[in-house]
ROMARDREN-759862 format. One record per atom (N, C-alpha, C): residue number from 1; residue in one letter; chain; atom name; x, y, z. Coordinates in steps of 0.001 Angstrom, whole numbers, m for minus. Layout:
<rs>
{num->NUM&residu->A&chaine->A&atome->CA&X->X&Y->Y&Z->Z}
...
</rs>
This chain:
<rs>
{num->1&residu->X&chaine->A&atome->N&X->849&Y->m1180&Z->0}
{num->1&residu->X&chaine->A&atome->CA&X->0&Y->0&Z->0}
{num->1&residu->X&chaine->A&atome->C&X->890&Y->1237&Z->0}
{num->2&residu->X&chaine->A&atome->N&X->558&Y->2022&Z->m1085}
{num->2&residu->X&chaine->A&atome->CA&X->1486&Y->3387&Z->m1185}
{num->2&residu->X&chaine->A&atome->C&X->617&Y->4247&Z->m278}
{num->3&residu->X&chaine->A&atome->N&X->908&Y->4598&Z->713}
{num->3&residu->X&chaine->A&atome->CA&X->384&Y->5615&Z->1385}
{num->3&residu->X&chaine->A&atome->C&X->911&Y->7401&Z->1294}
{num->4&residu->X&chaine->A&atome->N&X->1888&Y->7660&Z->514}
{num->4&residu->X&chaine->A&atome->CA&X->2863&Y->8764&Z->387}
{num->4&residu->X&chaine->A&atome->C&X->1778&Y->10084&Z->49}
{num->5&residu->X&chaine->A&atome->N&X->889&Y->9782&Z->m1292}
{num->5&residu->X&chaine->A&atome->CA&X->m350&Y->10808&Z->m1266}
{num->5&residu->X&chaine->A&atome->C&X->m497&Y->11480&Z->257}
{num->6&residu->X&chaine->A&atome->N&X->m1686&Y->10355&Z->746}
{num->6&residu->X&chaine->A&atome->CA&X->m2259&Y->10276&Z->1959}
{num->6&residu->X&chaine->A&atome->C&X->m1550&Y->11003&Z->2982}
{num->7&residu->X&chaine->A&atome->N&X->m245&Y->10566&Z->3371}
{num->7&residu->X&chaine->A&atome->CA&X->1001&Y->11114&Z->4247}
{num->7&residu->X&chaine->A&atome->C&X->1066&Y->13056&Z->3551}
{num->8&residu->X&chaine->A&atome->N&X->1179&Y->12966&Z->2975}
{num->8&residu->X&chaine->A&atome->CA&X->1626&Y->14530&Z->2148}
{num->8&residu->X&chaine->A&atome->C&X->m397&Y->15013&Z->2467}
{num->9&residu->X&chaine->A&atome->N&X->m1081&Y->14342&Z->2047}
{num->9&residu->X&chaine->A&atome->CA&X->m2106&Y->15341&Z->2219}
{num->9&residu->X&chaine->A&atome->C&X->m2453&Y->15997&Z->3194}
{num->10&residu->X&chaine->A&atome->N&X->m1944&Y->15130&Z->4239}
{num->10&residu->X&chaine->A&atome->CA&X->m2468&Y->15081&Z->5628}
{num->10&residu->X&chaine->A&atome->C&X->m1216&Y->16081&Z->6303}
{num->11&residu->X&chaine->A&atome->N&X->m381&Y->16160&Z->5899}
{num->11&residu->X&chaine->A&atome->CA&X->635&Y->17289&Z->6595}
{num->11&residu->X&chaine->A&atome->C&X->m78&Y->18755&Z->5723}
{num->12&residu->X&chaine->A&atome->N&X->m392&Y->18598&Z->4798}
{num->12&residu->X&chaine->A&atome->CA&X->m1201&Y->19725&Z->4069}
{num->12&residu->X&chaine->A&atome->C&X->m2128&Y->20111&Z->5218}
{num->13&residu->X&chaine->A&atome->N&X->m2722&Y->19256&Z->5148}
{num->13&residu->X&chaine->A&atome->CA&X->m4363&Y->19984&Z->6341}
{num->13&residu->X&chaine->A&atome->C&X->m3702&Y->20166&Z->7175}
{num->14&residu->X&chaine->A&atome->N&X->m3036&Y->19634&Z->8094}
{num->14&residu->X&chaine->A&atome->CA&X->m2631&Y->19760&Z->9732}
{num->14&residu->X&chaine->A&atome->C&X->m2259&Y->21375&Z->9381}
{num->15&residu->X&chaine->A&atome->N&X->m1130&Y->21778&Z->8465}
{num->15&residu->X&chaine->A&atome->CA&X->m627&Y->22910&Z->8071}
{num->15&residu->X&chaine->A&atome->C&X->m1790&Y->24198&Z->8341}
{num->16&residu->X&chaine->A&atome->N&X->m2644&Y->23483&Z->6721}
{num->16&residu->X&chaine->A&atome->CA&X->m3629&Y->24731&Z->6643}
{num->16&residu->X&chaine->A&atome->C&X->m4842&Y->24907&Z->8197}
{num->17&residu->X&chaine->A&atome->N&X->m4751&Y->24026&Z->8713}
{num->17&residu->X&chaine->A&atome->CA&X->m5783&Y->23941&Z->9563}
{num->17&residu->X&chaine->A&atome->C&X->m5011&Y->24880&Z->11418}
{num->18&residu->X&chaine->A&atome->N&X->m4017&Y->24895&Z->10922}
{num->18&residu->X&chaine->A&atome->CA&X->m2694&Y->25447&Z->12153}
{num->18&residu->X&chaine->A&atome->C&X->m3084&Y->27293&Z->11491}
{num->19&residu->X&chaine->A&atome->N&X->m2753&Y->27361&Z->10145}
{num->19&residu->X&chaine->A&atome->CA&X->m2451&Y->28556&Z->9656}
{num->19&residu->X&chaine->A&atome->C&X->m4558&Y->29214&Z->9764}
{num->20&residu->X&chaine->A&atome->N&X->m5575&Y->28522&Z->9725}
{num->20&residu->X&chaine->A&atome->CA&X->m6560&Y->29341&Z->10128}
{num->20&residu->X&chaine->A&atome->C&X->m6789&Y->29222&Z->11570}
{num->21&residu->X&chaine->A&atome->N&X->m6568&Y->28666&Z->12518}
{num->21&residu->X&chaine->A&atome->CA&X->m6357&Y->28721&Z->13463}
{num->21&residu->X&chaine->A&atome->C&X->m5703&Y->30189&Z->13926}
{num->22&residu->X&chaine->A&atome->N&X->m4654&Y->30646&Z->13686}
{num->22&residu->X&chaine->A&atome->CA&X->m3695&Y->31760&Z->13592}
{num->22&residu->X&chaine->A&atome->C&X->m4872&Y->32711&Z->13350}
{num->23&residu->X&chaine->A&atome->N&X->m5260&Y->32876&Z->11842}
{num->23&residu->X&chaine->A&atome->CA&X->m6010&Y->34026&Z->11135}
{num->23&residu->X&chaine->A&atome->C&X->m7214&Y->33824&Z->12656}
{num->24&residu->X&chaine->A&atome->N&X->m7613&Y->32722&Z->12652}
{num->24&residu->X&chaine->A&atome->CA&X->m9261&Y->33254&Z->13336}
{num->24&residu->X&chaine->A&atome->C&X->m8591&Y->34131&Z->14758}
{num->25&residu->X&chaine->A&atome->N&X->m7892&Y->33421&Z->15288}
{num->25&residu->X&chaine->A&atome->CA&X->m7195&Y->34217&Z->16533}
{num->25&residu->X&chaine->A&atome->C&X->m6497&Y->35583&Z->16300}
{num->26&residu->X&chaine->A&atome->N&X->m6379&Y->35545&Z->15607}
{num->26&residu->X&chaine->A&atome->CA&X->m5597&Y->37385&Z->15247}
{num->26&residu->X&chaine->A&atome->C&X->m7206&Y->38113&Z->14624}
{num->27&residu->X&chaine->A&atome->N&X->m7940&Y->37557&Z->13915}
{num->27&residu->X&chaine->A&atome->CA&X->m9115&Y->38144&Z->13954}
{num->27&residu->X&chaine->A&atome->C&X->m9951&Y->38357&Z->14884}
{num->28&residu->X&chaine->A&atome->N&X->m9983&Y->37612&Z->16030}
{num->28&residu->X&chaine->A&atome->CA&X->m10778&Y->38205&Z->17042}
{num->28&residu->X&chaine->A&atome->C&X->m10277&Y->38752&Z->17815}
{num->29&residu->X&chaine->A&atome->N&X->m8826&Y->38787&Z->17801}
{num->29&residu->X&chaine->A&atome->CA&X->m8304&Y->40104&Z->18796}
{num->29&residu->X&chaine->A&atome->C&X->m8528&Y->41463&Z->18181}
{num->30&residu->X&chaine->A&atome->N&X->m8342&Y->41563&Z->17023}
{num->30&residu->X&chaine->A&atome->CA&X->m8856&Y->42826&Z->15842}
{num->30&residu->X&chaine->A&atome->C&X->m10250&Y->43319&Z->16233}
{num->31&residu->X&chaine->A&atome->N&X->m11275&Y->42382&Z->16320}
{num->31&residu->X&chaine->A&atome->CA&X->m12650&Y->42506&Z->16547}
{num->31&residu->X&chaine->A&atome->C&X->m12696&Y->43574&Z->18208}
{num->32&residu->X&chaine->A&atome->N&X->m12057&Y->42358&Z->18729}
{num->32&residu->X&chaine->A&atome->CA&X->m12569&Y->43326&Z->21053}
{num->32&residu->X&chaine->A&atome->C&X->m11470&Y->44173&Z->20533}
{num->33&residu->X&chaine->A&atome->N&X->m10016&Y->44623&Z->19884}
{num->33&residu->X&chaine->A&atome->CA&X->m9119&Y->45659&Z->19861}
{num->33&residu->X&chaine->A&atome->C&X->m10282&Y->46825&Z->19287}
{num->34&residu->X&chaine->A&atome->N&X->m11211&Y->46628&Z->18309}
{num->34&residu->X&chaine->A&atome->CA&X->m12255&Y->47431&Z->17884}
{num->34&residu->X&chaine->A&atome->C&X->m13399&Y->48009&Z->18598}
{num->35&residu->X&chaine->A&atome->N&X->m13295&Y->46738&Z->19403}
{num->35&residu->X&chaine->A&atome->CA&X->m15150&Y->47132&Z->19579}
{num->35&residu->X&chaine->A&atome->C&X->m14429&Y->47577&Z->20990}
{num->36&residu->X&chaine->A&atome->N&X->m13478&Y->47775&Z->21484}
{num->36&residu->X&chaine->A&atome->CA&X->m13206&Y->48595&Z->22609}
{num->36&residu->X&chaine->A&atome->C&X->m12816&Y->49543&Z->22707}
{num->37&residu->X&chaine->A&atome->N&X->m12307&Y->50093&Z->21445}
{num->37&residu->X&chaine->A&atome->CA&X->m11859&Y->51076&Z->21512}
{num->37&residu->X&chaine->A&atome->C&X->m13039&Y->52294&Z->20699}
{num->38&residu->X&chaine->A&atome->N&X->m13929&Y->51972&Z->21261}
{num->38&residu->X&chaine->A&atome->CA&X->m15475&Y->52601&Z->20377}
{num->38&residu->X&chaine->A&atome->C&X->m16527&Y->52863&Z->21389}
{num->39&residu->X&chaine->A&atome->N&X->m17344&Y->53681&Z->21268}
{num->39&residu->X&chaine->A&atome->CA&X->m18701&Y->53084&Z->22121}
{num->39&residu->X&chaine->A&atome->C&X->m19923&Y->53755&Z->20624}
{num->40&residu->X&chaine->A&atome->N&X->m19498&Y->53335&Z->19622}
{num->40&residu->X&chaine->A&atome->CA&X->m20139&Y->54177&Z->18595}
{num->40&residu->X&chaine->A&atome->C&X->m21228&Y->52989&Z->18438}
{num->41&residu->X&chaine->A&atome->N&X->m23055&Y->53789&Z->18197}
{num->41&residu->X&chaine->A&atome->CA&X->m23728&Y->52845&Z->17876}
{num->41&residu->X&chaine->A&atome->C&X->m23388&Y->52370&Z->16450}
{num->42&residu->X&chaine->A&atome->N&X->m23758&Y->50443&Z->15682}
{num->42&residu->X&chaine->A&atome->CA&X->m23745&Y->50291&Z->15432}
{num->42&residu->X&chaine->A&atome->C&X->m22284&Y->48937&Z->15209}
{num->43&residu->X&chaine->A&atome->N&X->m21376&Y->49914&Z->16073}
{num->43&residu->X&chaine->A&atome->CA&X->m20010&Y->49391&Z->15861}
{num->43&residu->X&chaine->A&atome->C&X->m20254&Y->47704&Z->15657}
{num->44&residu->X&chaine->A&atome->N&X->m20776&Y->47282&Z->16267}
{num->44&residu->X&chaine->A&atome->CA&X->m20591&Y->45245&Z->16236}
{num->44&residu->X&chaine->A&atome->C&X->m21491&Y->45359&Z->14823}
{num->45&residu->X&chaine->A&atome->N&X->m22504&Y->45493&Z->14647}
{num->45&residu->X&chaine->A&atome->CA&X->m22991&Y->45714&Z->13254}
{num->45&residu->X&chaine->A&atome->C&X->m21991&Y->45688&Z->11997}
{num->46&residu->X&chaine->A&atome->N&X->m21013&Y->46885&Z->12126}
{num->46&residu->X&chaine->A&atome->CA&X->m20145&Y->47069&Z->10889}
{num->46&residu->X&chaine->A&atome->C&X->m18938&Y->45812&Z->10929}
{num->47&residu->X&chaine->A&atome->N&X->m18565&Y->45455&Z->11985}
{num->47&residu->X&chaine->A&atome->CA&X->m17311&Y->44672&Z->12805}
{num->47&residu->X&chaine->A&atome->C&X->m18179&Y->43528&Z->11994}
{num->48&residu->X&chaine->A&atome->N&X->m19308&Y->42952&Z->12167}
{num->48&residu->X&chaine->A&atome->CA&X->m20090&Y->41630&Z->11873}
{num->48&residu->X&chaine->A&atome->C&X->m19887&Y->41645&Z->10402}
{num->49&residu->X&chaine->A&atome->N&X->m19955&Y->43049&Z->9529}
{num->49&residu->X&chaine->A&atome->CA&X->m20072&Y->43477&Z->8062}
{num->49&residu->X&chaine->A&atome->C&X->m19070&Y->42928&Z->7690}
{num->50&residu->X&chaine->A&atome->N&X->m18190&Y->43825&Z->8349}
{num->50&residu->X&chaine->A&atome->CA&X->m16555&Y->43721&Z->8003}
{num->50&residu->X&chaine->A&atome->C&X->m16026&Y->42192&Z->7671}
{num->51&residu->X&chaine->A&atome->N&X->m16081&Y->41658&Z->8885}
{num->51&residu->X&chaine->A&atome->CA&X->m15724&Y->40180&Z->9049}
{num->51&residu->X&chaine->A&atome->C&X->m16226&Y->39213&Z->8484}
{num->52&residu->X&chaine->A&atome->N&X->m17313&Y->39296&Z->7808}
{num->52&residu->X&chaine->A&atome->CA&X->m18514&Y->38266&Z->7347}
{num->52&residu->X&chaine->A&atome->C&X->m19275&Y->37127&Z->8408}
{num->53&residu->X&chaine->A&atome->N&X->m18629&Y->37461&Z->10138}
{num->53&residu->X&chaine->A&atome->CA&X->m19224&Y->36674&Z->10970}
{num->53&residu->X&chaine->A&atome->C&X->m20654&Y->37545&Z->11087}
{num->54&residu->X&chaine->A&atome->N&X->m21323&Y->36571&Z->11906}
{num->54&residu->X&chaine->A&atome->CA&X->m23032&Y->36947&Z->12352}
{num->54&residu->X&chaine->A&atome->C&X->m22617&Y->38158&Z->13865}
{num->55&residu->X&chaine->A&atome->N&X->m23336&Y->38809&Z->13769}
{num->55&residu->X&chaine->A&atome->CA&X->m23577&Y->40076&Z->15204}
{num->55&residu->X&chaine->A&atome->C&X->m23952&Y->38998&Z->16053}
{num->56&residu->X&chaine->A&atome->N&X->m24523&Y->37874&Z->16483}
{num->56&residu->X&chaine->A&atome->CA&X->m24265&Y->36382&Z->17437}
{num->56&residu->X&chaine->A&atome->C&X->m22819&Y->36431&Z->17568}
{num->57&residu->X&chaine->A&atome->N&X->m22088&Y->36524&Z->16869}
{num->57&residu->X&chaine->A&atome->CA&X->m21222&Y->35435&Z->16707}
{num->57&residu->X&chaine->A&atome->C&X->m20052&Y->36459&Z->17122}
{num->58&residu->X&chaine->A&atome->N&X->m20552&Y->37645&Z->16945}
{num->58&residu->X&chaine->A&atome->CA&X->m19277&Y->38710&Z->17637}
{num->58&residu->X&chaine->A&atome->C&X->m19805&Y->39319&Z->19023}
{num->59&residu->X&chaine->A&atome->N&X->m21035&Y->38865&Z->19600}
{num->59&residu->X&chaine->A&atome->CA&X->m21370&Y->39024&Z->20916}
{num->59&residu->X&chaine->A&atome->C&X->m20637&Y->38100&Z->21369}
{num->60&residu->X&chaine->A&atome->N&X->m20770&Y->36624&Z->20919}
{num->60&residu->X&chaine->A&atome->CA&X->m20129&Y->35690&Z->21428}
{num->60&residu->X&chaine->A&atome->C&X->m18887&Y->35717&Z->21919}
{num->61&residu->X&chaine->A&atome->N&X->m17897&Y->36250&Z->20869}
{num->61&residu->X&chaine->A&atome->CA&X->m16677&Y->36880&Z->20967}
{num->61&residu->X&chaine->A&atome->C&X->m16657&Y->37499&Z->22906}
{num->62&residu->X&chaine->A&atome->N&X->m17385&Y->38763&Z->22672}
{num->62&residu->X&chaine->A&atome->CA&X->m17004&Y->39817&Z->22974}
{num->62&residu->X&chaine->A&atome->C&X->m17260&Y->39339&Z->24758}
{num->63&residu->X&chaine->A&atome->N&X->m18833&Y->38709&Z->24949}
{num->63&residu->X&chaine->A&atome->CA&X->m18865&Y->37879&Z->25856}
{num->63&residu->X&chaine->A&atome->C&X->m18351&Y->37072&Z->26497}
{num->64&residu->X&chaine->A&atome->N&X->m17116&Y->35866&Z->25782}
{num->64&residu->X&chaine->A&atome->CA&X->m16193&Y->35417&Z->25938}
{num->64&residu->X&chaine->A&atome->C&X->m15026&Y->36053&Z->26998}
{num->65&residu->X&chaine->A&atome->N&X->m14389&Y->36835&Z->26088}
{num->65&residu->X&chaine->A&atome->CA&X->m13609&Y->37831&Z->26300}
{num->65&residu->X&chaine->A&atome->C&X->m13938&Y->38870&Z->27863}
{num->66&residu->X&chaine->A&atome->N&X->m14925&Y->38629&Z->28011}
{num->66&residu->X&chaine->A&atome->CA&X->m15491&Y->39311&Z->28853}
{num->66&residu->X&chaine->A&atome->C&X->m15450&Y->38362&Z->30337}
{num->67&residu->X&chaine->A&atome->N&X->m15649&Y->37410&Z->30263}
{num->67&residu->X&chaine->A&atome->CA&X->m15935&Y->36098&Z->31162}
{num->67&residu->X&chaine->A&atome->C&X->m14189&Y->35604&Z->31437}
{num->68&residu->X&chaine->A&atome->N&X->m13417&Y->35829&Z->30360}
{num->68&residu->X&chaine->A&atome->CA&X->m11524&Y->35724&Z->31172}
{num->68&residu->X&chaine->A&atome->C&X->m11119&Y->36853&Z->31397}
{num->69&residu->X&chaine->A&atome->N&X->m11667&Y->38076&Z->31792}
{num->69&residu->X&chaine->A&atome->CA&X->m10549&Y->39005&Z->32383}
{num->69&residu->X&chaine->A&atome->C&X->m11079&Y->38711&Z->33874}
{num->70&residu->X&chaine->A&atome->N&X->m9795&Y->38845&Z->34524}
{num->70&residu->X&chaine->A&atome->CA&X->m10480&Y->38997&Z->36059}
{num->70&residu->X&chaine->A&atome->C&X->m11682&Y->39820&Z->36607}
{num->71&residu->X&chaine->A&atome->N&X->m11810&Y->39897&Z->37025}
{num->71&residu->X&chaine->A&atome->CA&X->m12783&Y->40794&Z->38187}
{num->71&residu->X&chaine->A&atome->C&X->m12069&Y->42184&Z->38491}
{num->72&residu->X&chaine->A&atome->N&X->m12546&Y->43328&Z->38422}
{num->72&residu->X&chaine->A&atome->CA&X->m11811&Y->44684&Z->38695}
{num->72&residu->X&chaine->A&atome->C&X->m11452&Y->45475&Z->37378}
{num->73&residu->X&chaine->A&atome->N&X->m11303&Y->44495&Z->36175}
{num->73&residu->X&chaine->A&atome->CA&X->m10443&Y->45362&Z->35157}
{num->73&residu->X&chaine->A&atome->C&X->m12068&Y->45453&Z->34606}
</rs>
């Protein structure tokens, strides 16, 4: 059984799947680096535009984000 394809494809994905990993994480620091430095209505609206994620899906974010800083900040 030649498996060499298979072997090479599969270091392909692990790769690409490492490298969006990266993008989504540098994108949602972009997103709370935004939406904090704002109190403008609409802002998660345009941020949701911008990004092509759902306004869910950047509450989610932001909620997140919100739930690991300690207490006080």
């Amino acid at each position: 059984m030649d498996t060499t394809a298979l072997d090479a494809a599969a270091r392909r994905y692990r790769r690409a799947e490492a490298a969006l990993d990266r993008a989504r994480a540098e994108l949602t620091a972009e997103v709370l680096a935004v939406l904090r430095s704002t109190d403008e209505r609409g802002a998660q609206a345009e941020v949701a535009r911008r990004t092509g994620w759902s306004r869910e899906q950047i509450r989610q974010i932001v909620r997140a984000a919100e739930a690991e800083q300690p207490a006080g900040e």
